[in-house]
N, C-alpha and C positions, 0 to 999 in steps of 0.2 A: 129136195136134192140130197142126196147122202153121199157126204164132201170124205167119209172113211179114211180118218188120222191114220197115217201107218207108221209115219216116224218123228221124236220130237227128241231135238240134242241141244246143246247151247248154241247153234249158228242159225238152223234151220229148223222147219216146219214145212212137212212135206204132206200130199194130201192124194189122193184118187177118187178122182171126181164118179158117179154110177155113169159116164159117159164110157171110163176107160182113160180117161187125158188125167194123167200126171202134173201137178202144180205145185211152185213150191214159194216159201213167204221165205226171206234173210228175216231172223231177230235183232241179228245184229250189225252193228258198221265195222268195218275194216279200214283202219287207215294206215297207210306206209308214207314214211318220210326219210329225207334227210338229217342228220345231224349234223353239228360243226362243233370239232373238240373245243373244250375250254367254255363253251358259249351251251344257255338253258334257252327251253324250246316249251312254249305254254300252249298247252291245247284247249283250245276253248270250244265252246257250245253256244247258241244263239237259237232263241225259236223264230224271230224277224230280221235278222242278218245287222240288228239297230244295235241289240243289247247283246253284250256279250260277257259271258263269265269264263273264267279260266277254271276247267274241270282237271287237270295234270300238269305238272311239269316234270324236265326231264331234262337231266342233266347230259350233252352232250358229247360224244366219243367218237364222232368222226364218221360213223355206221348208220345204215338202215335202220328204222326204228316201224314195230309193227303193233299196235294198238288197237283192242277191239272193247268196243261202246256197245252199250241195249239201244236198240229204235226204241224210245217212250214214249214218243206221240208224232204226229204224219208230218209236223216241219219243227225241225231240228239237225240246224246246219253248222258243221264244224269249220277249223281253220288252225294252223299252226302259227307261230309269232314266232321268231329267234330275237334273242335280244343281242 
């Protein structure tokens, strides 16, 4: 099969399949949140939803917060905490 790369940028990985059908892979995660002023917001990563590490924090201002991660391996699942 000749999967014929025709575009690669930091979000995506797009492809044309010898069919003609267009496919396309996210590299990376997008996450959107809330903030709350005054108050820090820990983003964490987890590959079994058990163990979890705090990959950022962010200090809080009231706004929308938009954050983008690499997929590094097929489970790896995030979560926000406010303290």
């Amino acid at each position: 099969m000749d999967y014929g790369i025709v575009a690669i940028d930091n979000t995506a990985i797009s492809a044309t399949l010898s069919s003609g059908t267009a496919v396309a892979a996210k590299t990376v995660f997008e996450m959107d949140f809330q903030t709350s002023a005054g108050h820090k917001s820990y983003i964490e990563s987890s590959p079994d939803l058990i163990q979890w590490v705090i990959i950022e924090t962010v200090s809080g201002t009231g706004s929308a917060m938009v954050r983008y991660y690499p997929i590094t391996s097929k489970n790896r699942f995030f979560r926000v905490v406010q303290d």
